[in-house]
N, C-alpha and C positions, 0 to 999 in steps of 0.2 A: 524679572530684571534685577540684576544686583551688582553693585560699586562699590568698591575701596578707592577710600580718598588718601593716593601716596603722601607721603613725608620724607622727607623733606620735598617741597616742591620749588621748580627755579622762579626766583624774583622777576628774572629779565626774559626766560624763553617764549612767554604768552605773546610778547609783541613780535613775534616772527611767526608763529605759529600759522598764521595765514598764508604764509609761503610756503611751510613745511606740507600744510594739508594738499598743496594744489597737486599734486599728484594724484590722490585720492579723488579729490572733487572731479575731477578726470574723467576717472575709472568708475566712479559712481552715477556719474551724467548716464555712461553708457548703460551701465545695471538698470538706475530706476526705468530706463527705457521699456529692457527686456522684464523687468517685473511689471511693469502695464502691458505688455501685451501678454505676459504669460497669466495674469490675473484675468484678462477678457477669456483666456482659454478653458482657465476654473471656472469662470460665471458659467459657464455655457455645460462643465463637467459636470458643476453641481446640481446644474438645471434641470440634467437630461438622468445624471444617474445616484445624486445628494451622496455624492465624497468630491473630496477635493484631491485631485491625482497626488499622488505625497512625491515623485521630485520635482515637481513644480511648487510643492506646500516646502519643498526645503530649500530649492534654488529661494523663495520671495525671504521668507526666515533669514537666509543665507545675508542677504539684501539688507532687511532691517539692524539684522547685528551688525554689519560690520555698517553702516550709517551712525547705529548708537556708538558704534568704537572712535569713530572720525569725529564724533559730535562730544564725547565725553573729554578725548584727547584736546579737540581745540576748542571753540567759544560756545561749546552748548554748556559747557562747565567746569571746561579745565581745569580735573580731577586727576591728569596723572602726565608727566612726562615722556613716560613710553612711547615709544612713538605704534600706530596702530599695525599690525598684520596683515598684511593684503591677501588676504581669504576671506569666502563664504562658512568657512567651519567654525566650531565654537573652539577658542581657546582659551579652556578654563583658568588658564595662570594668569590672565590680560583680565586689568583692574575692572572692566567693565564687562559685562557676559548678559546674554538673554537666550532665553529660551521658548517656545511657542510649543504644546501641546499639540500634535495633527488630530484632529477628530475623525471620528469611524465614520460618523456620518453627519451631516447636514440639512437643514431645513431648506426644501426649494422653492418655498414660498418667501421665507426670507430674503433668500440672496436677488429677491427682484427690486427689496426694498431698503434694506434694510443700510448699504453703503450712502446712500444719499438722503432717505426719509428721516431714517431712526434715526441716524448718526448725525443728523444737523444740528441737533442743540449741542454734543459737545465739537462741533466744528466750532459754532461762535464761541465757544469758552477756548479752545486752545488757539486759535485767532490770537487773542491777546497775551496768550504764551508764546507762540511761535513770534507774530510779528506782524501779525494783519489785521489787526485790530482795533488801531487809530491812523484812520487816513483823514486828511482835512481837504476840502478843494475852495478857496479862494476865486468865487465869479466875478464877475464884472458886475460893479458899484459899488458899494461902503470899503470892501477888503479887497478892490482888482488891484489889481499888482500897475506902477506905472511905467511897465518896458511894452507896451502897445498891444500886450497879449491879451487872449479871453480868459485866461487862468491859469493858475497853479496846482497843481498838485503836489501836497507834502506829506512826508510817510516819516511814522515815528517805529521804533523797533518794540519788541514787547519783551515779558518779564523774564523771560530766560535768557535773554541777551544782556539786561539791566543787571538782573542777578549775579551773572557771570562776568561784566564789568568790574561790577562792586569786590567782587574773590581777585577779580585781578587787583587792583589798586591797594586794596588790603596786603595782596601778595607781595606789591612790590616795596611798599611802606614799612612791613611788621615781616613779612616772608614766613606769614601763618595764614591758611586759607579758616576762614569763618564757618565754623560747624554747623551755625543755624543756616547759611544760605547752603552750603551745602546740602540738609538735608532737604531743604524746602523745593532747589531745584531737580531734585533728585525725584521729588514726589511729581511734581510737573512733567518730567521725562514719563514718567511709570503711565501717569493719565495719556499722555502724547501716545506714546506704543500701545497703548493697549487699545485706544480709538485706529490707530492706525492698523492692528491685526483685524478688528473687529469689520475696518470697512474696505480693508484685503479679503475678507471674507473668509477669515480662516478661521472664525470662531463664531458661534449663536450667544456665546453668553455675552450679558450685552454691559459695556465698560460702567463700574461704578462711579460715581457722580462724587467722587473724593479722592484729596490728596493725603497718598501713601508714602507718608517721607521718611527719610532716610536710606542709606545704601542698602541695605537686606529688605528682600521682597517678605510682606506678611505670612506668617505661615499658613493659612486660609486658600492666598493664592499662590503658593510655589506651586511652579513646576516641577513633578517630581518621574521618577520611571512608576509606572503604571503596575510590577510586582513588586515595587516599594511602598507604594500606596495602598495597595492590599493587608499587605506586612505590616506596615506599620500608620496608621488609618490618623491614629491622634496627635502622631508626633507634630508640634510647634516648631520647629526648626528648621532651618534652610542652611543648610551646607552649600557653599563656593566650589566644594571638590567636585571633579565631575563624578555622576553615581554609574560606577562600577569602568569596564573598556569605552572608549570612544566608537563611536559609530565610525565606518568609513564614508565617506561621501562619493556620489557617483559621479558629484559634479566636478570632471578634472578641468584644467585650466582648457584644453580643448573645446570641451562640452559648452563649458560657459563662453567663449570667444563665437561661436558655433550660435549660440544663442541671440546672444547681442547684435552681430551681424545683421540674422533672423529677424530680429524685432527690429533693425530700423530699418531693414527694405520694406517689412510690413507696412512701417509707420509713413515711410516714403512713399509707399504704394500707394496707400489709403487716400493719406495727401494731393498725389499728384490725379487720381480718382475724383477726390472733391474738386481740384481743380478745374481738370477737363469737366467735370459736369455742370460748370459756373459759366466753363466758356457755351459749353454746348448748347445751354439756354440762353445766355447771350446773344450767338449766332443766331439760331434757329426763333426765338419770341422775341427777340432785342429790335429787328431791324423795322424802321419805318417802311413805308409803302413804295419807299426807295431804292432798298436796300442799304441802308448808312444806321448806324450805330452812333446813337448822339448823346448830349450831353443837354438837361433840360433848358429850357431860355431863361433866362436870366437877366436882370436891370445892371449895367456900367454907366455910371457917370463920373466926369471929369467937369474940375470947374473952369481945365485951360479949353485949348481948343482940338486938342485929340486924345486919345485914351490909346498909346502903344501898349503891346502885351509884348513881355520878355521875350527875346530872338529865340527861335528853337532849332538847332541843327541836327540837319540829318545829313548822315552821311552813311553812303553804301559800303559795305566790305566786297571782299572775294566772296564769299557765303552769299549776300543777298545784293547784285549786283542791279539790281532794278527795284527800287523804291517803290516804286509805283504798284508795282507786284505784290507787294507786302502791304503797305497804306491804305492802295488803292488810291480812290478821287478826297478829296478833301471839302467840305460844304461848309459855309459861313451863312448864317441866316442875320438880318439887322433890321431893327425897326427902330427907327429913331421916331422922336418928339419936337424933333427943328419944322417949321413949316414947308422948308425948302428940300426936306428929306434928308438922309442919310447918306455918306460913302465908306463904305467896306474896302479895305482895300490887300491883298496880300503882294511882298512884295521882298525884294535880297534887303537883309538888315542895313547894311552899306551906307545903299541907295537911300533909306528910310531914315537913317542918323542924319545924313547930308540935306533931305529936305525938311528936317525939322528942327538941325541942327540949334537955329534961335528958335525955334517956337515955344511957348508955352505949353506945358503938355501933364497929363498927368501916367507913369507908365505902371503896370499893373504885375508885380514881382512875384507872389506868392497868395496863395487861398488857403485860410486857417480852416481848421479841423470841420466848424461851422460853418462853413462855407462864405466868410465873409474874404471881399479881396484888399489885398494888401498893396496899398498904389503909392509909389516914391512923386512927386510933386517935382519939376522942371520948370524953374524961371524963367521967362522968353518974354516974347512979343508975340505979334499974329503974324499969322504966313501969309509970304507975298504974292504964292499964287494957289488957286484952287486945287485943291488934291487930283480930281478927276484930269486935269492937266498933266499931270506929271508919266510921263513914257516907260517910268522902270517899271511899274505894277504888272506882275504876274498874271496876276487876275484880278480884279475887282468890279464895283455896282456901284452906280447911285442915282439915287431918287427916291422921292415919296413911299407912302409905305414900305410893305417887309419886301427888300434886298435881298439877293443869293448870289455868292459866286460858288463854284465848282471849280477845283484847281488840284491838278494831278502831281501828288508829290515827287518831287524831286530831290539831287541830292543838293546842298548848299544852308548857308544859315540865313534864315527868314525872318521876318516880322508883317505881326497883322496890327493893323491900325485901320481905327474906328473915328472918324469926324462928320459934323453937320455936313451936305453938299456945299454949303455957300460959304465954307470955311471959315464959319463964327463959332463964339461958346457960349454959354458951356454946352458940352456934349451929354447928351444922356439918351440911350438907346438898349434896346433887349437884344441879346446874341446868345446864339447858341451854335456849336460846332459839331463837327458830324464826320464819321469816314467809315470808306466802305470796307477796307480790311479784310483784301481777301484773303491770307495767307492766314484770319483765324481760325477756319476748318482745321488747316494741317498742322495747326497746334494743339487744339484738343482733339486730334484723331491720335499723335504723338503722347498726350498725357496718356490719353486710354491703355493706346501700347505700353507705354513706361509702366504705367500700373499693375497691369495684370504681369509684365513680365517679375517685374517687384517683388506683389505678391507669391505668385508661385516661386520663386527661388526662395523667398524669405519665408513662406509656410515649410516648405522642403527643410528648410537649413532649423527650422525650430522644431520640426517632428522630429527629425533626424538628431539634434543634440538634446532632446527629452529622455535622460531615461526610462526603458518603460516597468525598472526595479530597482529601487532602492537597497544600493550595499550596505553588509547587516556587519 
């Protein structure tokens, strides 16, 4: 890896430079894509025959340069005004160049381990160069935050980002970038790429535990041509010039479009696979002795005299003109703590504002991540008549111990509410909710299909844009 840091560089262009890159971040979303599935395809290459197929070893290479161009060009170190090349090739006149030796062969015992085991110590060390290195989380007591939440989480950026602040502010101050950060970030890059070929798996030798600064790569570790290196075994120098004609690449803008496509139906595939098989055990070990898919019971208390949960509407389209087809039956279970027992009640939200309209109540709006509920408080008085009275309820129960309505959904907007039978507070009872959902079969019979179809076009589309010969 080796950088020239331009001169004259602009005072003022860093601060747009976020702008100018997003084109790149774009294009590079889609890459790193096709470089993890084409990496799972190496694991498996090196596995079976210890090489790494070489245009996939030059598509990922391909990958990493122009990543280091976009990242030298904007705030991994804004090192040159140039704006970067939209290619996978090397272009030796562009301030910023890398290069990756392909190996003849590879260890297959490594590559089982070697990305995840070996590589973990310098994962925590470029953690705190890349940006993931200082997270704080604020729980609840001495440091909770006081907006009602369970926490915060705060994310501080790490030294190659600080670094390359600091070049900026210099730059725009003095309109001289600082030679020592320069080199220093430059050494952080070198450690960053070389853990990152290493746990691509494109190399056994394993990344040294040191920072190599400055823009020229040490002469120990150039990359150089392999009848250069015979030739000339002692030389200490690294030339920028490319050595000797450029390679042609096989990878044309076809191939690689070809690719990309490939690896996210792959990735969509896989996905929608995981999915269906979440449902599929859902369906199939989820259901009580019922048939209902529920949700565990759980304590609600209110200290008014009902506990409303937020209206929920359903409404049918042209596509699923029968709710109840889809939903299925709907189950409320209640066990209150009143002596007089419990009323469950489901019923049109409407009707359900109008008979609580003054009542005291507390309504239950949102469930944090912990599963605690989040209930808005309602000023009122007591209602003036018994809930079980009241004619609009859909469905509902009450009395002594555990309560159950069953109630077939329909279309319109609802509300469940939960109060003592004798219409006193506070309310405090255990609920839990339940539906039969039949139409979840034909969603993960639908993932299945989606998957496989995915997959094979997207294995198809990535065989087919691999070459199977590197142009010489």
């Amino acid at each position: 890896m080796t950088a020239r840091l331009d001169a004259p560089l602009s005072r003022w262009l860093w601060l747009v430079k976020w702008l100018l890159v997003l084109p790149h971040v774009v294009v590079l979303a889609f890459l790193w894509v096709a470089f993890a599935v084409l990496s799972v395809v190496a694991f498996f290459a090196i596995l079976i025959s210890g090489r790494y197929p070489v245009a996939i070893f030059e598509f990922n290479v391909g990958v990493l340069r122009w990543s280091w161009r976009v990242g030298y060009y904007a705030y991994g170190a804004l090192g040159t005004d140039r704006y970067p090349p939209f290619t996978l090739r090397d272009v030796p006149d562009y301030p910023a160049t890398l290069e990756i030796a392909c190996p003849e062969h590879l260890s297959r015992g490594l590559v089982l381990v070697k990305w995840w085991l070996l590589a973990l110590p310098h994962y925590l060390v470029i953690a705190f160069f890349m940006g993931g290195g200082t997270y704080v989380a604020y729980r609840s007591g001495t440091w909770a935050p006081q907006n009602g939440s369970d926490g915060v989480w705060s994310f501080a950026g790490g030294l190659i980002g600080l670094l390359a602040f600091f070049a900026a502010i210099a730059l725009l101050f003095t309109g001289r970038y600082p030679r020592g950060v320069f080199d220093l970030l430059l050494g952080m890059h070198r450690w960053v790429l070389r853990v990152a070929a290493y746990a691509a798996l494109m190399t056994d030798a394993y990344p040294p535990f040191r920072l190599d600064m400055g823009g020229a790569e040490p002469g120990s570790l150039a990359v150089t041509d392999a009848a250069e290196r015979s030739a000339a075994p002692e030389s200490p120098q690294v030339s920028s010039a490319p050595l000797g004609p450029p390679r042609r690449s096989s990878w044309t803008a076809g191939r690689v479009v070809m690719v990309v496509i490939g690896s996210l139906l792959l990735v969509g595939g896989t996905g929608a696979a995981a999915g269906g098989t979440a449902l599929l055990v859902a369906d199939q070990a989820g259901r009580d002795a019922d048939g209902f898919l529920g949700t565990p019971t759980r304590t609600f208390t209110s200290s008014g005299y009902a506990l409303v949960f937020d209206p929920v509407e359903l409404r049918a389209d042209a596509g699923t003109p029968d709710l109840g087809g889809v939903l299925g039956d709907v189950r409320v279970r209640a066990t209150g703590q009143d002596a007089d027992g419990v009323f469950v009640g489901i019923g049109p939200a409407a009707d359900v504002e109008g008979y609580l309209g003054t009542v005291e109540r507390e309504q239950l709006t949102d469930m944090t991540d912990r599963g605690r509920a989040v209930q808005q408080r309602i000023a009122g008085g007591a209602p003036a008549t018994l809930p079980a009275d009241q004619p609009f309820w859909a469905a509902s129960a009450a009395g002594p111990g555990e309560q159950q309505l069953v109630w077939r959904a329909t279309d319109g907007r609802w509300s469940v509410v939960v109060m003592n039978a004798d219409a006193t507070r506070p309310v405090v009872a255990d609920l839990s909710a339940a539906v039969t959902a039949p139409a979840l079969r034909w969603v993960w019979i639908g993932l299945f299909i989606g998957a496989g179809v995915a997959l094979l076009i997207g294995a198809l589309l990535v065989a087919l844009a691999v070459p199977r010969r590197v142009a010489r």
